[in-house]
C-alpha positions as CSV (number, residue, x, y, z in Angstrom):
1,X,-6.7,17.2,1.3
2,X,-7.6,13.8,-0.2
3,X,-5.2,10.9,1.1
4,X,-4.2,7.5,-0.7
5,X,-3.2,4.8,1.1
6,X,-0.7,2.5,-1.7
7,X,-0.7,-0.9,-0.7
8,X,2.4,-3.4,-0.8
9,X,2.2,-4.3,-4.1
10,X,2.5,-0.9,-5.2
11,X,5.8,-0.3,-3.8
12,X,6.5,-3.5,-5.0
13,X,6.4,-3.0,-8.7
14,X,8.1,0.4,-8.1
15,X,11.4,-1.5,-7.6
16,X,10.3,-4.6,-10.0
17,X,12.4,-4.3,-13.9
18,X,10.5,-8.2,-14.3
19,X,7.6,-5.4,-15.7
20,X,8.8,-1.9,-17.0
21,X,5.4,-1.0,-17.6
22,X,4.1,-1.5,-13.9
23,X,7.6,-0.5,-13.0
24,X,6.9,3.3,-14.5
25,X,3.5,3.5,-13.4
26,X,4.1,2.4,-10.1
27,X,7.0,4.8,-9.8
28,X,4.9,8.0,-11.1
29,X,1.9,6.9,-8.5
30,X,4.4,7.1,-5.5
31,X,6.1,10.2,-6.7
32,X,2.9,11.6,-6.9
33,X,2.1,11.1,-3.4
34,X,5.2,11.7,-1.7
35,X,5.2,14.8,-4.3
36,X,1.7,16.1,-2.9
37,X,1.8,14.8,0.5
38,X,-1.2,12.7,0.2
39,X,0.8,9.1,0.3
40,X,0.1,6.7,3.0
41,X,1.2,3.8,4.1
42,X,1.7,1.4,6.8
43,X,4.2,-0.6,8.9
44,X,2.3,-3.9,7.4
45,X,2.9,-2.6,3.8
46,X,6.6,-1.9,4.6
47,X,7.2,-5.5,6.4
48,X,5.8,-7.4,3.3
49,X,7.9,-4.9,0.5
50,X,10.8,-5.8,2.6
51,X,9.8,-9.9,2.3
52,X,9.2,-9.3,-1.3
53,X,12.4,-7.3,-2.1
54,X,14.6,-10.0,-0.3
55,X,12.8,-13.5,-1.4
56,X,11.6,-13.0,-4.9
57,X,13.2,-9.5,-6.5
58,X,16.8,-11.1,-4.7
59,X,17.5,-7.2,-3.9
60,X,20.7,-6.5,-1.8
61,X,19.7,-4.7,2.4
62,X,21.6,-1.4,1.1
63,X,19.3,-0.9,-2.1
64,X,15.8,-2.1,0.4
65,X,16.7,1.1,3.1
66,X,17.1,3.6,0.5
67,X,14.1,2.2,-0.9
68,X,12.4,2.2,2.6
69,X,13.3,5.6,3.4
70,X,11.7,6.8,0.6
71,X,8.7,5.0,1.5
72,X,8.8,6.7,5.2
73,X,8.8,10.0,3.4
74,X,4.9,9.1,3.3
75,X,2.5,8.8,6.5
76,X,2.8,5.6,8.1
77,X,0.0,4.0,10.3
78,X,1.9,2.0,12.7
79,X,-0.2,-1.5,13.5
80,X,-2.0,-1.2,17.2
81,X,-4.1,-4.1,18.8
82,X,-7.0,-1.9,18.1
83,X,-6.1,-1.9,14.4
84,X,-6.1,-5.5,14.1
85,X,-9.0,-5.9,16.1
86,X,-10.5,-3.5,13.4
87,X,-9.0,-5.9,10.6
88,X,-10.8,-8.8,12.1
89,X,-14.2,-7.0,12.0
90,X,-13.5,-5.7,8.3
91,X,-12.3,-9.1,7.2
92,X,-15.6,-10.2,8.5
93,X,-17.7,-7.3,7.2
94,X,-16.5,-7.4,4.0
95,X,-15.4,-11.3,3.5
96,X,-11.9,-10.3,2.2
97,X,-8.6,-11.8,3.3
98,X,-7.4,-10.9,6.5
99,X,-4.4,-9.1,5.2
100,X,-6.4,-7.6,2.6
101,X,-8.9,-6.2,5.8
102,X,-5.5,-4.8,7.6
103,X,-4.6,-2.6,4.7
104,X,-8.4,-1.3,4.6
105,X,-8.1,-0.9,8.6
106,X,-5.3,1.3,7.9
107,X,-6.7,3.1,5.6
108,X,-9.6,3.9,7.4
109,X,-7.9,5.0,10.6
110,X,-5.8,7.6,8.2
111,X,-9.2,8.7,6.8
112,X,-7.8,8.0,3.0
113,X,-10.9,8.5,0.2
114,X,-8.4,6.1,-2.1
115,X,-6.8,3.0,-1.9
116,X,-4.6,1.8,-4.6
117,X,-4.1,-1.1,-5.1
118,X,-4.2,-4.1,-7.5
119,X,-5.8,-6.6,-5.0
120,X,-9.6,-4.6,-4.4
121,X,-11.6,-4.7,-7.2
122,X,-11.7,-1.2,-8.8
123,X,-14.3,0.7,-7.6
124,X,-15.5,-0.8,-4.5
125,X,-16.3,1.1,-1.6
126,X,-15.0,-0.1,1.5
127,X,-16.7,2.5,3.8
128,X,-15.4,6.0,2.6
129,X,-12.2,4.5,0.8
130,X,-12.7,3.6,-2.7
131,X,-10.1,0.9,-4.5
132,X,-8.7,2.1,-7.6
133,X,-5.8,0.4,-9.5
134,X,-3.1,2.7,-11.0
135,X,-1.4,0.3,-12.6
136,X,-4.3,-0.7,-14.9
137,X,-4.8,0.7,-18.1
């Protein structure tokens, strides 16, 4: 089975009326992989949605955990020394943020062939994960 790892930004716009069109599309892409099992995600991703959710989209702790249980309905790769370590050596491979190289370390270590996301440019390879954006038109 092919896996997609869905970086922050897509749970983000999930929970985001500012956009109703990323809002929707968001929203179908993570029903899709909860729906077919293939969703991945990982502690990182859920630490930032929970920064975001609080600081700029003001949302109350009750709505967030309903939110974030949904989210850990999908595989989580929980952040390990090695991982960042792997990070480091991705940010450097691949001269990319070092946030940006944790979500492709975590991808990688979950074997996903996708990562969606609206920060990679669509297309790239990144080893065997490709960056697609699902929110684009």
């Amino acid at each position: 089975m092919s896996k997609t790892f869905l970086d922050t930004n897509i749970l983000v716009y999930a929970s985001d009326r500012r956009d109703l069109r990323k809002q929707a599309l968001a929203t179908k892409a993570i029903g899709r992989c909860i729906g077919e099992r293939s969703g991945v995600i990982s502690t990182q991703v859920l630490q930032e949605y929970v920064s975001v959710a609080l600081s700029k989209l003001k949302q109350d702790s009750d709505y967030i955990v309903r939110r974030l249980r949904q989210f850990e309905s999908m595989e989580v790769v929980q952040l390990t020394p090695a991982l960042i370590r792997r990070g480091l050596e991705l940010h450097d491979l691949y001269r990319i943020h070092y946030w940006d190289a944790m979500i492709l370390a975590a991808a990688e270590v979950a074997r996903c062939s996708r990562l969606w996301s609206e920060d990679f440019v669509p297309g790239s390879l990144y080893g065997l994960t490709r960056a697609e954006n699902p929110l684009a038109e």
